[in-house]
C-alpha positions in Angstrom: -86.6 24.5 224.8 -88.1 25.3 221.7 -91.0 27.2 221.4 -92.7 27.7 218.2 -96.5 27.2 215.9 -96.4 24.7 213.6 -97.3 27.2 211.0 -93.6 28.5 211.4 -91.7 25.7 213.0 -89.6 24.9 209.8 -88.9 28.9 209.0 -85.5 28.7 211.1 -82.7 26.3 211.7 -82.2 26.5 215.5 -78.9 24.3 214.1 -77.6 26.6 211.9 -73.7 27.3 212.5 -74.7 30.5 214.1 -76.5 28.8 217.0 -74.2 25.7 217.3 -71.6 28.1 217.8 -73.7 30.1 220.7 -74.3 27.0 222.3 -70.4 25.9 222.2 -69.6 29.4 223.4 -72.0 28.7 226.8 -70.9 25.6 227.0 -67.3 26.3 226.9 -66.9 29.5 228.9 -66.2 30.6 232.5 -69.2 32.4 232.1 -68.9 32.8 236.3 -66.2 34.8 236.1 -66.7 37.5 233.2 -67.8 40.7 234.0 -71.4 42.7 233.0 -70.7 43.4 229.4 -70.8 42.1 226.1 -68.5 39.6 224.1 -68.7 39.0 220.7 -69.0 35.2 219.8 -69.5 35.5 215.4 -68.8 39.3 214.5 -71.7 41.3 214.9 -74.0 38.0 214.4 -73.5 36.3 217.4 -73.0 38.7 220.7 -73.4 37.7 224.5 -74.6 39.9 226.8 -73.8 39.3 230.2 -76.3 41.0 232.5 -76.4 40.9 236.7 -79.7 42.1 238.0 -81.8 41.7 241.1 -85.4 39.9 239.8 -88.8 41.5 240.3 -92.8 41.1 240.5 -94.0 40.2 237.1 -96.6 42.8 237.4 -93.5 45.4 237.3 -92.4 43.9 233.7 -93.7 44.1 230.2 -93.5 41.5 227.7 -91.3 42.5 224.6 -89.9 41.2 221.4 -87.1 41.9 218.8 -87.2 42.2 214.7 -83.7 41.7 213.7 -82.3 39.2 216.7 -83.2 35.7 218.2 -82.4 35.5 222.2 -80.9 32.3 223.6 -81.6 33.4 227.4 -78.7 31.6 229.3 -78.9 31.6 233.4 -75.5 31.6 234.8 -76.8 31.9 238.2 -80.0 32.6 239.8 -83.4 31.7 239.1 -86.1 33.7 237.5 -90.1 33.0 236.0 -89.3 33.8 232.3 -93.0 35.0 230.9 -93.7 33.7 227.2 -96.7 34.1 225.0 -97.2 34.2 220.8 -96.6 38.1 219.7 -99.4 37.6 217.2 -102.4 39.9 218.4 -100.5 41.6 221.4 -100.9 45.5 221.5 -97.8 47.4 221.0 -97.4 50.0 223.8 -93.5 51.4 223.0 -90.9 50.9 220.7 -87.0 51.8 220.3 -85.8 51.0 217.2 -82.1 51.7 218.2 -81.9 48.8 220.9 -84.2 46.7 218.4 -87.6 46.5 221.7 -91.1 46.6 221.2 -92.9 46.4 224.5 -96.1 45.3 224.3 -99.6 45.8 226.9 -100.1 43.2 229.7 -101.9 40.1 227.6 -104.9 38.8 228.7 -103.5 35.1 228.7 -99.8 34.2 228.7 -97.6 31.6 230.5 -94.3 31.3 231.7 -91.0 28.7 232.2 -89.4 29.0 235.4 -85.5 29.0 234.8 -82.6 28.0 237.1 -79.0 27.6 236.6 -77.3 26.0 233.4 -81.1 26.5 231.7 -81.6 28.0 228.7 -84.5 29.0 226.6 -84.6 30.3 222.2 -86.9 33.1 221.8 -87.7 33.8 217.9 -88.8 37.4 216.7 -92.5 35.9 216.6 -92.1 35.2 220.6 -93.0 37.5 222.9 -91.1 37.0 226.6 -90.9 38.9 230.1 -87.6 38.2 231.5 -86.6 39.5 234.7 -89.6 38.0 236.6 -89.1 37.0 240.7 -90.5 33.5 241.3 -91.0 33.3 244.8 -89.0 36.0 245.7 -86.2 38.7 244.5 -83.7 36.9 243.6 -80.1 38.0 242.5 -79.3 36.3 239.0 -76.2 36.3 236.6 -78.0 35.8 232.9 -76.3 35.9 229.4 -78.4 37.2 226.4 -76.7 35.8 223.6 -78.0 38.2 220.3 -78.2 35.7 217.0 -79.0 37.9 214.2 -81.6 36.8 211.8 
């Protein structure tokens, strides 16, 4: 999934070696079987995360975004409601520079993708997202967060 404005849609290369080799990586790894943790794919560029986490109500979660990394949000197992919306006009309610997060207020409109196993979805620095979201119901998920630095 790509989700962008056409003001910015040309600004990255969601082909660039970096990526490609992110999506080989998912592709090509017993992802199943690896432990919470993370893995370096490209150095320092390219990082997976593999998280295991029980889902939760969407009112329980904040939309956030990142200034130095792109997220390719991978579902290994599981299902979750994956919130989106633009990070244009959204108010700023935390920030921790250290695990590059900004958090942001509850938006008056947003929408969301509902993701199951083998999906994946690109979030740029300009996307705002709320991962972590129940739909239907808690729901135990295995998720990698591969980290593509800009």
């Amino acid at each position: 999934m790509f989700f962008s404005n056409v003001s910015i849609a040309e600004k990255y290369n969601y082909l660039e070696e970096k990526f490609t080799c992110a999506y080989k990586w998912l592709a090509e790894t017993d992802i199943k079987s690896l432990a919470a943790g993370s893995y370096p794919i490209m150095g320092d560029t390219v990082v997976a995360n593999v998280q295991e986490y029980t889902t939760f109500p969407a009112s329980q979660g904040s939309f956030e975004t990142h200034e130095k990394y792109f997220d390719i949000q991978y579902m290994v197992s599981g299902r979750e409601q994956f919130g989106v919306c633009k990070r244009d006009g959204l108010v700023e309610k935390e920030r921790n520079e250290a695990n590059d997060l900004i958090f942001y207020e509850e938006p008056e409109f947003s929408g969301s993708v509902f993701l199951e196993e083998g999906d994946l979805i690109v979030v740029a620095p300009e996307d705002a997202h709320k991962p972590r979201c129940q739909a239907g119901g808690p729901c135990e998920v295995k998720k990698v967060v591969v980290k593509v630095a800009l």
